[in-house]
C-alpha positions as CSV (number, residue, x, y, z in Angstrom):
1,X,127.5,88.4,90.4
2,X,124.7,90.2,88.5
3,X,125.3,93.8,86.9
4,X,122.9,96.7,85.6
5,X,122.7,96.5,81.9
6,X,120.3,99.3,80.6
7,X,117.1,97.8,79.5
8,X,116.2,94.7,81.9
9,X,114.1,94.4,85.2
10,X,113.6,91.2,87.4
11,X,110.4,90.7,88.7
12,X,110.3,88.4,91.8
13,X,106.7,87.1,92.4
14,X,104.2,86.7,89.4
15,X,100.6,87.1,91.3
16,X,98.6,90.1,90.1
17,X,101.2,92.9,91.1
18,X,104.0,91.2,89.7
19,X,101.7,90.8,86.4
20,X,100.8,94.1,86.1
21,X,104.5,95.2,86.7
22,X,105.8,93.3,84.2
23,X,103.1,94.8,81.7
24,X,103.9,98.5,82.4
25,X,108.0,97.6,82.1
26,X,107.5,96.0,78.7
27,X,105.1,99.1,77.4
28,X,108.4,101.1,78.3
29,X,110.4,98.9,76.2
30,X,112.1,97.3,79.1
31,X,113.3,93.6,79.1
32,X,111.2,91.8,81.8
33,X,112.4,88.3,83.8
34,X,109.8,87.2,85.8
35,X,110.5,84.3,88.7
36,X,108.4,82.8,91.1
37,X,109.2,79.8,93.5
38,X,106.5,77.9,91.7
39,X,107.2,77.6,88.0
40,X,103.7,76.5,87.8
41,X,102.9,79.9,88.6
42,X,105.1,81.8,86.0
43,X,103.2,80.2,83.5
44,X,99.6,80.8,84.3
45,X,100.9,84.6,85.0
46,X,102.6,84.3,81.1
47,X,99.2,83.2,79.8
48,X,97.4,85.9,81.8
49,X,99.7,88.7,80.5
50,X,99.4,87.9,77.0
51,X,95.6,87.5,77.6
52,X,95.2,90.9,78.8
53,X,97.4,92.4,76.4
54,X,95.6,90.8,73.6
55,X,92.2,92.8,75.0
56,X,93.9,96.1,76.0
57,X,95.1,96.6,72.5
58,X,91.5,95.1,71.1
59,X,90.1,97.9,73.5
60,X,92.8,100.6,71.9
61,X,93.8,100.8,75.8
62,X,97.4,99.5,75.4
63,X,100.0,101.2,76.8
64,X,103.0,102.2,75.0
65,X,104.0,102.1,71.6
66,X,104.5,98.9,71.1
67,X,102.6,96.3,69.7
68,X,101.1,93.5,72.0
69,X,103.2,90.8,70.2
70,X,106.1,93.5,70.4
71,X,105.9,93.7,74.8
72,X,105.1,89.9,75.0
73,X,108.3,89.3,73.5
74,X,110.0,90.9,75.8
75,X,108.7,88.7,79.0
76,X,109.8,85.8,79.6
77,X,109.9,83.6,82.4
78,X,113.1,82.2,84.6
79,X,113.7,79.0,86.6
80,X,116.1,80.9,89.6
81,X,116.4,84.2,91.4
82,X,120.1,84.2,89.9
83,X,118.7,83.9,86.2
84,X,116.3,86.7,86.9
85,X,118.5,89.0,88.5
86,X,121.6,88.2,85.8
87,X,121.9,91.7,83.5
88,X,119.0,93.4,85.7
89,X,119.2,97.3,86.1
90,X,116.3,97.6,88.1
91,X,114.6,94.5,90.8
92,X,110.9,94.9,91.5
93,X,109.7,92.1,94.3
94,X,106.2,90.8,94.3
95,X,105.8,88.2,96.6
96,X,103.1,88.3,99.5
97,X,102.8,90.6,102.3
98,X,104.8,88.9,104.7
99,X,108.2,90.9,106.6
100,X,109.9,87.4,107.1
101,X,109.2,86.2,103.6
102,X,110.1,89.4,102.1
103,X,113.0,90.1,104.5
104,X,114.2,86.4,103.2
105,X,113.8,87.0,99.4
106,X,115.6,90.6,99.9
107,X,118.6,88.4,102.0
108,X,119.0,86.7,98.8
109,X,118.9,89.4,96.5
110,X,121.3,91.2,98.3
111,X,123.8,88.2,97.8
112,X,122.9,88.3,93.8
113,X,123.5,92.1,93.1
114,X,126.0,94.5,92.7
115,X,126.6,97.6,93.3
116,X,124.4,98.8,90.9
117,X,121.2,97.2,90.5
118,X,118.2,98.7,92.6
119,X,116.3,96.7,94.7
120,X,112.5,97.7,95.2
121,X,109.8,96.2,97.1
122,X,105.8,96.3,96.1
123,X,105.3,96.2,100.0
124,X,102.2,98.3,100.8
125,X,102.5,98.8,104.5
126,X,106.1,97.0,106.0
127,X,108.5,99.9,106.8
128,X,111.7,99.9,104.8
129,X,114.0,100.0,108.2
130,X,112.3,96.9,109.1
131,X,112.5,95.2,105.1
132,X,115.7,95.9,104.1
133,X,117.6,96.0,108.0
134,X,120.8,94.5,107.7
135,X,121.6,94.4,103.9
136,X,125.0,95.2,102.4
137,X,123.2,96.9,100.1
138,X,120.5,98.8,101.8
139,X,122.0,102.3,99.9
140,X,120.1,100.4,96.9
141,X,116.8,99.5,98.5
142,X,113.5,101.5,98.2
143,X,109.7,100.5,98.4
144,X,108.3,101.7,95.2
145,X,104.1,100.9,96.5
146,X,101.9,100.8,93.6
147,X,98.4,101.1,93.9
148,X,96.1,98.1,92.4
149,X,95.6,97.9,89.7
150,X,98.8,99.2,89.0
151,X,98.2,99.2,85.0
152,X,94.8,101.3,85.5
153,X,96.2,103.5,88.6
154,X,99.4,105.4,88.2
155,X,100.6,106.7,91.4
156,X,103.6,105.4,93.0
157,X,104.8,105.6,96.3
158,X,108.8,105.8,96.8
159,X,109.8,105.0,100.5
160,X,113.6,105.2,101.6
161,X,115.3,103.3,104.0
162,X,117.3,105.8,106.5
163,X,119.9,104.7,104.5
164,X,118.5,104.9,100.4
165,X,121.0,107.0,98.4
166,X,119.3,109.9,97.3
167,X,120.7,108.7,93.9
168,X,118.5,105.6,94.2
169,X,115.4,107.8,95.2
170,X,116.1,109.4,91.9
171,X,117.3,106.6,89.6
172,X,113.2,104.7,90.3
173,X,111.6,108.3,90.4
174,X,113.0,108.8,86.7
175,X,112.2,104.9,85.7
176,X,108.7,105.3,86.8
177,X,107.9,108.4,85.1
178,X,109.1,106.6,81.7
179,X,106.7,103.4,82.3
180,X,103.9,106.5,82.8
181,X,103.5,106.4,86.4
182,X,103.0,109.1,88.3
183,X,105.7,108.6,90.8
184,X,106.0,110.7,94.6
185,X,108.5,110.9,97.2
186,X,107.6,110.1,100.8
187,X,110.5,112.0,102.5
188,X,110.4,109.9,105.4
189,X,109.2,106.3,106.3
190,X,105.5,106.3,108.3
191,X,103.4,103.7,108.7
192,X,101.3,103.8,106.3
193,X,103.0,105.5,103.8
194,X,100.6,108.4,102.3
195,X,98.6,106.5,100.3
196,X,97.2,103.8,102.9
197,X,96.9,106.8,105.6
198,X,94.5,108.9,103.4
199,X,92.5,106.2,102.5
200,X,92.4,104.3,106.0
201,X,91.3,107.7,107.3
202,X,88.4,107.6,104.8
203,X,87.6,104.3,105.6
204,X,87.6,104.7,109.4
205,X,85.0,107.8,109.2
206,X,83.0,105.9,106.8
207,X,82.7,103.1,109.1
208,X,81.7,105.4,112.2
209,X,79.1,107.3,109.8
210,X,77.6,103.7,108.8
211,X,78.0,102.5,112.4
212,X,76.2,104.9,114.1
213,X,73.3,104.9,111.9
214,X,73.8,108.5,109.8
215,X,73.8,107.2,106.6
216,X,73.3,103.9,104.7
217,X,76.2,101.5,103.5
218,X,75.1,102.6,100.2
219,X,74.4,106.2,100.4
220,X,77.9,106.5,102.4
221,X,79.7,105.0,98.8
222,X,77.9,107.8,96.5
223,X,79.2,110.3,98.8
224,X,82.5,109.3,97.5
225,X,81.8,108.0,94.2
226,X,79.0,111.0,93.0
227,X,80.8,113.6,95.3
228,X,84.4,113.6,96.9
229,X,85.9,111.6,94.3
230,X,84.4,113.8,91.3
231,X,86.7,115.8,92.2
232,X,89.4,114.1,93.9
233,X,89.7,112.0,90.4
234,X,91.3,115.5,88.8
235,X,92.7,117.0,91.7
236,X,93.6,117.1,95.3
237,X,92.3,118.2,98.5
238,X,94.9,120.6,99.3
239,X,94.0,122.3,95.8
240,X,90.4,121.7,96.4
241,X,90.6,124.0,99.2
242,X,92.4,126.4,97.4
243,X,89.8,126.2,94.8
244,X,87.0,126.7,97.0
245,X,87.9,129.8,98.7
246,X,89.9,133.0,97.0
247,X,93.1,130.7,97.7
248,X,94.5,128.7,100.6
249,X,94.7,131.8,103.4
250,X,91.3,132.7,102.6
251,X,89.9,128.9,102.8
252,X,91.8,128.4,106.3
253,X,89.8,132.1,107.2
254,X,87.0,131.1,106.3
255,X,86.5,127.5,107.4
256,X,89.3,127.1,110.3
257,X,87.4,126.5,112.9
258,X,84.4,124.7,111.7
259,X,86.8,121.9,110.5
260,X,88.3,122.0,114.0
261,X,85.2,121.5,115.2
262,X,83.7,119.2,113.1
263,X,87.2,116.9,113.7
264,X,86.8,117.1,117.3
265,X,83.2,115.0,116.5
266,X,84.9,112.3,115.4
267,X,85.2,108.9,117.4
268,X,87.8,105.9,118.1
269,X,89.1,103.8,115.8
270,X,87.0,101.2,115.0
271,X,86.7,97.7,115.5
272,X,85.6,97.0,111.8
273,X,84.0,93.8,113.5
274,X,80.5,92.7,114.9
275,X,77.2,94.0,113.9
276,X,78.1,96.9,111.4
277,X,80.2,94.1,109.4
278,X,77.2,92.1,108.8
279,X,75.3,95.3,108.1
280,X,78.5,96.5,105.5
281,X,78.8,93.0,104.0
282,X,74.6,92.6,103.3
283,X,74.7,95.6,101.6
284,X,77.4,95.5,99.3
285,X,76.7,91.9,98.5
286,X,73.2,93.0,97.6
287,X,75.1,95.0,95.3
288,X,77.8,92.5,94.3
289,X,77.1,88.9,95.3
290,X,80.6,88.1,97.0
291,X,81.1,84.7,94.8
292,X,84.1,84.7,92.8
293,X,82.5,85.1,89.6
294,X,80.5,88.3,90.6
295,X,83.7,89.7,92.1
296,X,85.9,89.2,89.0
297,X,83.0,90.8,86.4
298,X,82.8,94.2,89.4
299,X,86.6,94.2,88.7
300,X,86.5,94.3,85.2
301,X,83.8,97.0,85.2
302,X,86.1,98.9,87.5
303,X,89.0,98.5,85.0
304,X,87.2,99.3,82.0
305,X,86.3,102.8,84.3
306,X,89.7,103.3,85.0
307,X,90.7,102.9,81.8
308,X,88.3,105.6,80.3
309,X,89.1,108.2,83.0
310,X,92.8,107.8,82.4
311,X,92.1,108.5,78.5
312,X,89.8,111.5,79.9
313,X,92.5,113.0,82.4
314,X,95.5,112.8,79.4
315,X,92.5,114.4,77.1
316,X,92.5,117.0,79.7
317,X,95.9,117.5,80.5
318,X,97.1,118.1,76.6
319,X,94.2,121.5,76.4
């Protein structure tokens, strides 16, 4: 039976998440066991995690203070779940987004842990009543949903099950703040979470904008990019609208019922099929060809941006 000992995290599932988890638990000085079904896998995710350390510190964009050499030495790979989880404080699953896959890997978790270890899923979007239903040790379960790239975007969403000890909730809140993410509590599972609801309600009025002809595929991204998320990159909209007004009762004054009306415009859900796909897809693949090697060189550019505005918002934050 596996026992918390301070300073060691299993990772179950070595794709990209699991990768960049393992990263940000080694730049905290944490012990990280990473497994995967396919031992194939654990390798090539290895080799791609000292790769990308190896550049990070080239780039001075390292996390932590540790050396590269320093964190890689403190992943390793492991041939069973049991191996993983053996001395783990702290369980982070990877694996894909799939409730009967996960709800199996958690089934056998659950049988590996004691009382002590926290279990946390990666899941963006399965509700933890539905995950973690069923476990003896469902008091230790949460969804701790990172946002990809999790080593260039910091937020953290912490779902409980009905049934998460509110020490739990507290126990990953505190672990992810000393990895430097920047960790919130969603009181209450909804589907969705927060993260996923925001953004899918961007996305769906972006869609009906392109849709019905209003604005280009390409125009509709600078409004987000050059506008929205100027500002949105620093701070929210709820403090946006405080900003933009003499506080929050004069904003709500002032602009109640024009945003009343204006979300009274807005039409169904969308299909996100037929002709406006075709018309989305030309246009950003005009802008990036959609071959692998296109894709992968966008996502490094989008990296290397991330990177620089997380140096810029620290910058910010210590004036």
């Amino acid at each position: 039976m596996a026992s918390s000992a301070a300073g060691v995290v299993a990772i179950v599932g070595s794709g990209l998440i699991g990768q960049s988890w393992g990263m940000l638990f080694a730049s905290g000085g944490f012990k990280v066991k990473l497994y995967d079904i396919e031992q194939q896998q654990v390798t090539k995710a290895l080799e791609n995690i000292r790769k990308e350390m190896k550049l990070l510190e080239q780039a001075g964009s390292l996390k932590g203070s540790l050396s590269a050499e320093e964190q890689l030495s403190l992943i390793r790979g492991c041939a069973s779940v049991e191996e993983a989880v053996e001395g783990a404080m702290h369980i982070q699953e990877c694996v894909p987004e799939n409730l009967e896959l996960k709800r199996k890997i958690f089934a056998q978790l659950d049988r590996a842990v004691d009382d002590t270890i926290v279990l946390s899923s990666s899941t963006s979007c399965l509700l933890p009543s539905q995950l973690f239903a069923g476990l003896a040790h469902v008091k230790q379960c949460i969804v701790a949903h990172p946002v990809n790239p999790p080593y260039y975007v910091p937020l953290v969403e912490l779902v409980p099950h009905p049934e998460t000890s509110p020490a739990t909730v507290d126990r990953t809140h505190a672990l992810m703040q000393k990895i430097g993410q920047s960790p919130i509590r969603v009181l209450k599972e909804i589907d969705g979470f927060a993260l996923n609801r925001l953004q899918f309600a961007i996305i769906s009025e972006a869609w009906r904008l392109v849709q019905e002809g209003i604005v280009s595929p390409s125009d509709l991204d600078l409004v987000m990019s050059d506008g929205l998320g100027m500002r949105y990159a620093f701070i929210g909209p709820l403090e946006t609208m405080h900003l933009n007004a003499e506080g929050m009762l004069s904003y709500c004054d002032r602009y109640r019922e024009g945003m009343k009306r204006v979300l009274k415009s807005f039409g169904p859900v969308p299909e996100f099929s037929g002709p406006t796909v075709e018309k989305v897809n030309q246009a950003m693949c005009v802008k990036i060809p959609d071959d692998p090697e296109h894709l992968a060189a966008r996502r490094k550019w989008r990296d290397e941006c991330l990177m620089s505005l997380a140096r810029l918002k620290r910058q910010m934050q210590s004036q």
